[in-house]
C-alpha positions in Angstrom: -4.9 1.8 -5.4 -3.6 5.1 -4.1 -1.2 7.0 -5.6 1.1 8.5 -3.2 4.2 10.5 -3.9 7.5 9.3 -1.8 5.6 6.2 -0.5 6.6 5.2 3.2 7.9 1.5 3.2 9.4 -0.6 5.7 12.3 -3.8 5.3 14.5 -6.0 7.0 18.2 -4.9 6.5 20.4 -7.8 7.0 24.2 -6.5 7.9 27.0 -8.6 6.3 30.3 -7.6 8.2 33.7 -8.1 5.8 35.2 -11.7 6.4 31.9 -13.0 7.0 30.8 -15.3 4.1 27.6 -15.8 5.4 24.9 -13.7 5.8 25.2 -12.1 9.7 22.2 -12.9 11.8 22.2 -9.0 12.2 18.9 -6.9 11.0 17.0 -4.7 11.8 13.9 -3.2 10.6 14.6 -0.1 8.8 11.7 2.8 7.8 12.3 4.3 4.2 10.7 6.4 1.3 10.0 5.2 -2.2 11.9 8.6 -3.4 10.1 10.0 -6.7 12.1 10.7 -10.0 12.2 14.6 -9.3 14.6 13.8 -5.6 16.6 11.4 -7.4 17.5 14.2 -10.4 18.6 16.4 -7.9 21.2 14.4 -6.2 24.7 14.2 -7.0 25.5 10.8 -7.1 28.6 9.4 -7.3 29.7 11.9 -4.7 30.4 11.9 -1.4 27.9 14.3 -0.5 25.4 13.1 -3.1 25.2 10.0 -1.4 24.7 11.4 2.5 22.0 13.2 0.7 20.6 10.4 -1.1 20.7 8.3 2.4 19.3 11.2 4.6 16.6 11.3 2.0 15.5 7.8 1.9 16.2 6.6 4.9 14.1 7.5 7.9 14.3 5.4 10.6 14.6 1.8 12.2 13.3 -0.6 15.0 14.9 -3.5 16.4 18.2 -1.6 17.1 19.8 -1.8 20.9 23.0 -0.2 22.2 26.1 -1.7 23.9 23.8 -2.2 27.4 21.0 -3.5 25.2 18.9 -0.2 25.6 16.7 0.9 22.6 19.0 3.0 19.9 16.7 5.5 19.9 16.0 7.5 16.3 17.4 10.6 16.6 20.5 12.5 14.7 23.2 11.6 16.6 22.4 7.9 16.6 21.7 8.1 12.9 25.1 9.6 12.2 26.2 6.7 14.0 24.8 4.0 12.9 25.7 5.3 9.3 29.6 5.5 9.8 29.4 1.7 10.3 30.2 1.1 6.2 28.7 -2.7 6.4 25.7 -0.8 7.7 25.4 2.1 5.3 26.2 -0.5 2.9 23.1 -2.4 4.0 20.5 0.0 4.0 21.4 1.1 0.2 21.1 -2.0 -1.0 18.0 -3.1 0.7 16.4 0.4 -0.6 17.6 -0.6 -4.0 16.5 -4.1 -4.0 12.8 -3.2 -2.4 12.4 -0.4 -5.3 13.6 -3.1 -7.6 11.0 -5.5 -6.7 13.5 -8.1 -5.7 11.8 -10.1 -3.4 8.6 -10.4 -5.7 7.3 -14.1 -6.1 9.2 -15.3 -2.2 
């Protein structure tokens, strides 16, 4: 095994809009960092500004995601400030970081 610091992982995040009690058929693919104990200390979480920092940090990236004329949504920063002001999104990708890192789907 090799021991890397802030280890690149990808996962599915499956978007559940309010008033949906299903789970949407919307996902994408979503490209994150295994963030070491040293980044997390220095956030300020439970803020505002703690948590764009927390999501900036973690977060990297995603395929599968299409516009309103069904034309790649291309990474870049104004997509990405975009695509996280969709709360159900944001919402999302936080918990799919938290439940990777928690080894959640372990034994599926």
């Amino acid at each position: 095994m090799k021991i890397v610091k802030n280890r690149p992982f990808k996962a599915t995040v499956k978007v559940v809009y309010p008033g949906n009690d299903a789970p949407a058929d919307d996902s994408f693919v979503g490209h994150f960092v295994a963030l070491d104990r040293e980044a997390l200390k220095r956030l300020k979480l439970g803020t505002i500004e703690g948590e764009d920092e927390y999501i900036a940090m973690m977060f990297l990236g995603w395929d599968g995601l299409v516009d309103s004329a069904d034309a790649p949504f291309e990474v870049n920063a104004e997509n990405r400030a975009a695509l996280l002001s969709d709360m159900a999104v944001r919402r999302a990708i936080m918990d799919t970081y938290a439940q990777e890192l928690a080894g959640l789907r372990r034994g599926n």
